[in-house]
N, CA and C atoms as an extended XYZ file, in Angstrom:
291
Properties=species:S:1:pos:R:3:atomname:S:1:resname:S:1:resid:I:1 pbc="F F F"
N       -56.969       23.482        0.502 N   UNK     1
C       -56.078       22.766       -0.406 CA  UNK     1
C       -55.400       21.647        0.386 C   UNK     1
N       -55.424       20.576       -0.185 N   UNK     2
C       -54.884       19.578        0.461 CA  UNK     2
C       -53.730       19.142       -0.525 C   UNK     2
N       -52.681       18.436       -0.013 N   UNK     3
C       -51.187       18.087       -0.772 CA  UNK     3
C       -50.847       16.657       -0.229 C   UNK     3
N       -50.574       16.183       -1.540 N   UNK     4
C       -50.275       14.686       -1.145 CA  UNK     4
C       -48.330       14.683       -1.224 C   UNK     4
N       -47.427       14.315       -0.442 N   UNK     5
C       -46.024       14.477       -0.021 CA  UNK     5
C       -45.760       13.394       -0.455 C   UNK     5
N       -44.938       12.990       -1.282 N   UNK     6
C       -44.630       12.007       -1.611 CA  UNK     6
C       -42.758       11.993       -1.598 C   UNK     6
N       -41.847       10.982       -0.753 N   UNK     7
C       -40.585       11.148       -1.029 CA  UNK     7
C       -39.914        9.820       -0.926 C   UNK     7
N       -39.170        9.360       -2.148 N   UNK     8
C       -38.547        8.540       -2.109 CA  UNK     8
C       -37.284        8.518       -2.789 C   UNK     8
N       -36.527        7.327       -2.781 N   UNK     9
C       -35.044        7.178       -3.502 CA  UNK     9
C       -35.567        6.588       -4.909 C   UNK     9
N       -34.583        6.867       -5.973 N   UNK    10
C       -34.647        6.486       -7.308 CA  UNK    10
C       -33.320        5.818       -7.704 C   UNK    10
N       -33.333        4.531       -8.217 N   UNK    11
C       -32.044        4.309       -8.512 CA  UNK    11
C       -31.821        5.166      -10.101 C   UNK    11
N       -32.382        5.531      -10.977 N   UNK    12
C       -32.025        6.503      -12.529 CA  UNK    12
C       -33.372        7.278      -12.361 C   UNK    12
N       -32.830        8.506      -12.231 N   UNK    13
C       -34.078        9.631      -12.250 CA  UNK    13
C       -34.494        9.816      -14.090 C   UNK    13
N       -33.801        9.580      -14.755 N   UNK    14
C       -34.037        9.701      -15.658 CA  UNK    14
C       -35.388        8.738      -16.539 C   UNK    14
N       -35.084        7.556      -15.890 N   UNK    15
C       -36.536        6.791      -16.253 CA  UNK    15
C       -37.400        6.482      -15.298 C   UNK    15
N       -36.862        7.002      -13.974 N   UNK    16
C       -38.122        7.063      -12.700 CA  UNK    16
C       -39.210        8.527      -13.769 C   UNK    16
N       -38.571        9.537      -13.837 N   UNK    17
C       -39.145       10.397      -14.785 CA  UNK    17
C       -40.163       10.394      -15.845 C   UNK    17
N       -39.515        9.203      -16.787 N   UNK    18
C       -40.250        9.055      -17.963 CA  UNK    18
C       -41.660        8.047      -17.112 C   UNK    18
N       -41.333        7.765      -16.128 N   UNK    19
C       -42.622        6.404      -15.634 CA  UNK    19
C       -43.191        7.094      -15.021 C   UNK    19
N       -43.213        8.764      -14.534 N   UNK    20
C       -43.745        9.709      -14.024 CA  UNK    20
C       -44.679       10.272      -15.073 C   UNK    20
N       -44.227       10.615      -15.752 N   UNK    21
C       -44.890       11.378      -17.225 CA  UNK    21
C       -45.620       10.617      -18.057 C   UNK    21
N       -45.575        9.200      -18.090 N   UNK    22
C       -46.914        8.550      -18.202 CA  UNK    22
C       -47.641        8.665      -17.552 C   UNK    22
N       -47.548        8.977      -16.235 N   UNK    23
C       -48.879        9.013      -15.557 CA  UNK    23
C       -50.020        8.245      -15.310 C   UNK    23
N       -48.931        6.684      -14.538 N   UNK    24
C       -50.103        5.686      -14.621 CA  UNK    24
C       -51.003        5.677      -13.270 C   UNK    24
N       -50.947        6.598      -12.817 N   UNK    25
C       -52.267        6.922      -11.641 CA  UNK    25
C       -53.243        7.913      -12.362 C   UNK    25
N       -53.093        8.122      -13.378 N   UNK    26
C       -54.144        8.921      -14.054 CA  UNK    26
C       -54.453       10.572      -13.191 C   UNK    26
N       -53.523       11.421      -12.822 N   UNK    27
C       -53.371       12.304      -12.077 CA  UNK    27
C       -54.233       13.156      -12.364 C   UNK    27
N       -55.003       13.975      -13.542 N   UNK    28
C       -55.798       14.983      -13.852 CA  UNK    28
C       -56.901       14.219      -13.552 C   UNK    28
N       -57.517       13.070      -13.781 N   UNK    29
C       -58.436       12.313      -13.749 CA  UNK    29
C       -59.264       11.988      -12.128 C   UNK    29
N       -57.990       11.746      -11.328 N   UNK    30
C       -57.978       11.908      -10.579 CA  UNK    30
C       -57.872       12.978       -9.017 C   UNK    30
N       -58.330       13.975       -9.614 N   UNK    31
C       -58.268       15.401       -9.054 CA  UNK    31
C       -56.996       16.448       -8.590 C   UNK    31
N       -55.868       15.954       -9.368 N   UNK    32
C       -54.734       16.505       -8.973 CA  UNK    32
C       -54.981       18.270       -9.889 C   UNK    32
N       -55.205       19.493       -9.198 N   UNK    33
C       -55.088       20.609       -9.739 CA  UNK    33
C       -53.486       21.170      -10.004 C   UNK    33
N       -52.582       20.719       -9.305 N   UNK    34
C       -50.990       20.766       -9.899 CA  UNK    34
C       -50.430       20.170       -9.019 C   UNK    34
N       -49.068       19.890       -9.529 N   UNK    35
C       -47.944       19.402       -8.656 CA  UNK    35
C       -46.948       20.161       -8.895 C   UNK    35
N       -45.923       19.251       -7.998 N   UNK    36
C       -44.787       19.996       -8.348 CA  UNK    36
C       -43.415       18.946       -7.847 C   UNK    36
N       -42.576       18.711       -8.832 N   UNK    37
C       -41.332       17.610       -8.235 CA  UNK    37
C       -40.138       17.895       -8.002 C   UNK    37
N       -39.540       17.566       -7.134 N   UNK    38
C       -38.630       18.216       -6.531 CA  UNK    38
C       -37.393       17.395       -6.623 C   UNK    38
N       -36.047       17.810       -6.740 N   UNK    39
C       -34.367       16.774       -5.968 CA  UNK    39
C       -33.992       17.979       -5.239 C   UNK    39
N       -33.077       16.452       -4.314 N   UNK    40
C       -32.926       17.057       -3.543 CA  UNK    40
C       -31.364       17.682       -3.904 C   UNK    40
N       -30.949       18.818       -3.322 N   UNK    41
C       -29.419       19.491       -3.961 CA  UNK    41
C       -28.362       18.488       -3.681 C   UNK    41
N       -28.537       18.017       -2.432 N   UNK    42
C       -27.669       16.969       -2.156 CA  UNK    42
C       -27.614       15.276       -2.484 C   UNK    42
N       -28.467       15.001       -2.735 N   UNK    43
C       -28.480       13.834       -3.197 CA  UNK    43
C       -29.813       13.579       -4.748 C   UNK    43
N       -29.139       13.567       -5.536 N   UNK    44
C       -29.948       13.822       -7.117 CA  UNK    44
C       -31.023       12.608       -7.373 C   UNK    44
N       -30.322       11.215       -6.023 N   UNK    45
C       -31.867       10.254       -6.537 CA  UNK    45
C       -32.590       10.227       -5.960 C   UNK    45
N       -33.358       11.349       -4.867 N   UNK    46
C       -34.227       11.213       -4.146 CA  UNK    46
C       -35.023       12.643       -4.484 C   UNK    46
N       -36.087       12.127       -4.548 N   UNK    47
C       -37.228       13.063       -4.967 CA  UNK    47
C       -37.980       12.935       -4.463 C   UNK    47
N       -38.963       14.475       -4.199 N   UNK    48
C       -40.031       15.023       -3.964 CA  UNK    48
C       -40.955       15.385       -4.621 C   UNK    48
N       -42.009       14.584       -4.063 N   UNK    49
C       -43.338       15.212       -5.031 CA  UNK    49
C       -44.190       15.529       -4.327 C   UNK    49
N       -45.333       16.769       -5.164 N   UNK    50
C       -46.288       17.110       -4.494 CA  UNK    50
C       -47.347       17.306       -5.002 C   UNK    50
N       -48.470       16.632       -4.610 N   UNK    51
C       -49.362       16.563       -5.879 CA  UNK    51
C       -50.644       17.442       -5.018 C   UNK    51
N       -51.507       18.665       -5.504 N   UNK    52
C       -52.554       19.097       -4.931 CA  UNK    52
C       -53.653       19.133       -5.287 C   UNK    52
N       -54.628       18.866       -4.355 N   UNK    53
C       -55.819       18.696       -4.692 CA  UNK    53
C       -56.853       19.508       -4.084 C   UNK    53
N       -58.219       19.506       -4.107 N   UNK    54
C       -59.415       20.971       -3.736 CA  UNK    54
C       -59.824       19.474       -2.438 C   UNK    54
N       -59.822       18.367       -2.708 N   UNK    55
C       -60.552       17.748       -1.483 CA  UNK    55
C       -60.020       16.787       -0.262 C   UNK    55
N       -60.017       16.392        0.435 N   UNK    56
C       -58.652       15.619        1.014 CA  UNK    56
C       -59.189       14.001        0.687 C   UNK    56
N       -60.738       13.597        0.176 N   UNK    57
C       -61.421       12.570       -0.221 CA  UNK    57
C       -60.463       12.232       -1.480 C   UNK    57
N       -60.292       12.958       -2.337 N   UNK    58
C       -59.269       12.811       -3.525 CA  UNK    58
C       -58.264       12.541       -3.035 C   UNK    58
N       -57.035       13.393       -2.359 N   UNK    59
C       -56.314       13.117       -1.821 CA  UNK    59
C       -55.439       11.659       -1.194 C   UNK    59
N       -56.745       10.662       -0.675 N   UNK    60
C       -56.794        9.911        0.095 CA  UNK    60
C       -56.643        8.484       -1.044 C   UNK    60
N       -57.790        8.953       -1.969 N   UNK    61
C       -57.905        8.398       -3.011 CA  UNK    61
C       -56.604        8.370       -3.811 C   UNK    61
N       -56.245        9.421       -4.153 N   UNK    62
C       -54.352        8.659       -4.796 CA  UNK    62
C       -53.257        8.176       -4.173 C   UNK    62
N       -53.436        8.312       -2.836 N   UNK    63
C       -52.789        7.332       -2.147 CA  UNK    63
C       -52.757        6.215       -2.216 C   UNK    63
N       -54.317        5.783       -1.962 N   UNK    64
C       -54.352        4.457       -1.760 CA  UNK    64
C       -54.030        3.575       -3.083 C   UNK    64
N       -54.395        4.752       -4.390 N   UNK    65
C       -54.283        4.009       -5.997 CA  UNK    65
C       -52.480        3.824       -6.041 C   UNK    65
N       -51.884        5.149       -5.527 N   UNK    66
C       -50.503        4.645       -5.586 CA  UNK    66
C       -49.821        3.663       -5.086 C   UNK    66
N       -50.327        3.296       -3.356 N   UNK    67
C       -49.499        2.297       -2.698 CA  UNK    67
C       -50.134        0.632       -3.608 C   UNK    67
N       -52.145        1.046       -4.328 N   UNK    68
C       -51.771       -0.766       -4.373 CA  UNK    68
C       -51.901       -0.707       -5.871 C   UNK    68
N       -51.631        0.223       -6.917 N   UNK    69
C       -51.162       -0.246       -8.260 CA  UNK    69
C       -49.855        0.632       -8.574 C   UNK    69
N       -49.481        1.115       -7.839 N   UNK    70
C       -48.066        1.581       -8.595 CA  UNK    70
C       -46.761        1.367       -7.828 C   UNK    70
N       -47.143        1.490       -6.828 N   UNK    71
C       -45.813        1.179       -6.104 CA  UNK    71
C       -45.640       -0.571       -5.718 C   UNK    71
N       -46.762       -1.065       -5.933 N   UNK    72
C       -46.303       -2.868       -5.486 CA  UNK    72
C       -47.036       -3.581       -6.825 C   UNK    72
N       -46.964       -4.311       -6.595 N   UNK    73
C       -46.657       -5.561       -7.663 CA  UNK    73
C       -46.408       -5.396       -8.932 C   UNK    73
N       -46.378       -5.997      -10.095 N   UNK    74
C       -46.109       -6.123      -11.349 CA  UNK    74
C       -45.759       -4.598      -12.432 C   UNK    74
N       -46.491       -3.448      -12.135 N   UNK    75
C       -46.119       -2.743      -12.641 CA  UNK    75
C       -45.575       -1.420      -11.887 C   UNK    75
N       -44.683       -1.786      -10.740 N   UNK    76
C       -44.002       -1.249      -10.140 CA  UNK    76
C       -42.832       -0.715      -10.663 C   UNK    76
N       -42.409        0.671      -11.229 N   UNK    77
C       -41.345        0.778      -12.010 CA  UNK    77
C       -40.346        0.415      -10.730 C   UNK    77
N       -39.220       -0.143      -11.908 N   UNK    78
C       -37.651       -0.400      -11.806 CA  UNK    78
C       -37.046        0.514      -11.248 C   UNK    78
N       -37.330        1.544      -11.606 N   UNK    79
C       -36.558        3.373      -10.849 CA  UNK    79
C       -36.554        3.213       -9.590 C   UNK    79
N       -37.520        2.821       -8.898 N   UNK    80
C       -37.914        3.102       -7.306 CA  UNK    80
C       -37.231        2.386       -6.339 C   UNK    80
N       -36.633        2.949       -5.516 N   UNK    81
C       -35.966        2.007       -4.918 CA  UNK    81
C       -36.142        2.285       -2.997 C   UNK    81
N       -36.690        1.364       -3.431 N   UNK    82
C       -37.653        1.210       -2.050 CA  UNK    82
C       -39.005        1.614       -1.926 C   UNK    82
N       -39.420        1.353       -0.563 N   UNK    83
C       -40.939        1.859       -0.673 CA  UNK    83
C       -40.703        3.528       -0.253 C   UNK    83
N       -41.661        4.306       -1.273 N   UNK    84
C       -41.696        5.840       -1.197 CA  UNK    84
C       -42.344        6.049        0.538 C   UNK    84
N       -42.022        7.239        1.053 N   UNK    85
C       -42.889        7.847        2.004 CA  UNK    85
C       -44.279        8.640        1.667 C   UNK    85
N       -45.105        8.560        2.196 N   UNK    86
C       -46.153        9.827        1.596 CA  UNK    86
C       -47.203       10.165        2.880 C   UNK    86
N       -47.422       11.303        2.984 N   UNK    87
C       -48.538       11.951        3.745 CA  UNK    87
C       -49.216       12.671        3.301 C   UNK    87
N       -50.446       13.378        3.621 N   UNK    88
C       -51.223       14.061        3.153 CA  UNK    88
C       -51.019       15.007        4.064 C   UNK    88
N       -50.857       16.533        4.080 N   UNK    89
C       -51.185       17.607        4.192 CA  UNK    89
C       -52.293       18.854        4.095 C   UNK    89
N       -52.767       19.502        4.747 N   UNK    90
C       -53.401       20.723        4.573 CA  UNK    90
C       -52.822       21.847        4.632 C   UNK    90
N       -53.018       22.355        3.296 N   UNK    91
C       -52.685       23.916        3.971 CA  UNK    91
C       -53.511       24.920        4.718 C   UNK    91
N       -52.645       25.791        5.560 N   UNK    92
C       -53.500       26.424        6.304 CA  UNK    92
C       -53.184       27.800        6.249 C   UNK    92
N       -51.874       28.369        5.818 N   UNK    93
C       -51.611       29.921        5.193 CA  UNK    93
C       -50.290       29.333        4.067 C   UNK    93
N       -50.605       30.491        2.992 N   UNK    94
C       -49.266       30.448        1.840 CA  UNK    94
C       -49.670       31.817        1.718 C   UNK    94
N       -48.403       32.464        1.256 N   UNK    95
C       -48.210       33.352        0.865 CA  UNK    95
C       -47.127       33.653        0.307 C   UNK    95
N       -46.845       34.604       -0.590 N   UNK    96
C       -46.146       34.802       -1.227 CA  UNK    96
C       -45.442       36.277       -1.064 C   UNK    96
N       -44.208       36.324       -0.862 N   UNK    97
C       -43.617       37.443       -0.527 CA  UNK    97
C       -42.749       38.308       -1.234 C   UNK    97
């Protein structure tokens, strides 16, 4: 399983949200098997996301769709404030206790 980390500041989570839930990276389409989004307790405009995938080729692939159609030019939502961080991850044990 590979996980794409995504963390940045939001100036209104509320319509960084709604520009989430459109889903203009096309996320199922694009091999995301789930995510999961996160705030942080201490500061409510910065969020975490985590999007997972079965290949790290996919993986790599919504990166690159995020940094050059969603996060820069023209249809860059307004919410974002600044450029997000993101890495890709592997997991290598989870468990559940």
């Amino acid at each position: 399983m590979y996980t794409l980390l995504i963390e940045h500041a939001v100036n209104d989570f509320d319509a960084w949200k709604r520009s989430f839930d459109s889903d203009p990276a096309d996320r199922a389409g694009s091999g995301v098997v789930s995510y999961r989004v996160n705030r942080s307790v201490d500061d409510s405009q910065r969020v975490l996301i985590e999007l997972d995938f079965t290949g790290r080729e996919q993986a790599e692939s919504m990166l690159d769709t995020l940094r050059t159609r969603v996060w820069s030019g023209p249809g860059r939502p307004a919410s974002l404030d600044g450029m997000p961080e993101a890495r890709i991850v592997e997991s290598v044990e989870a468990r559940i206790l």
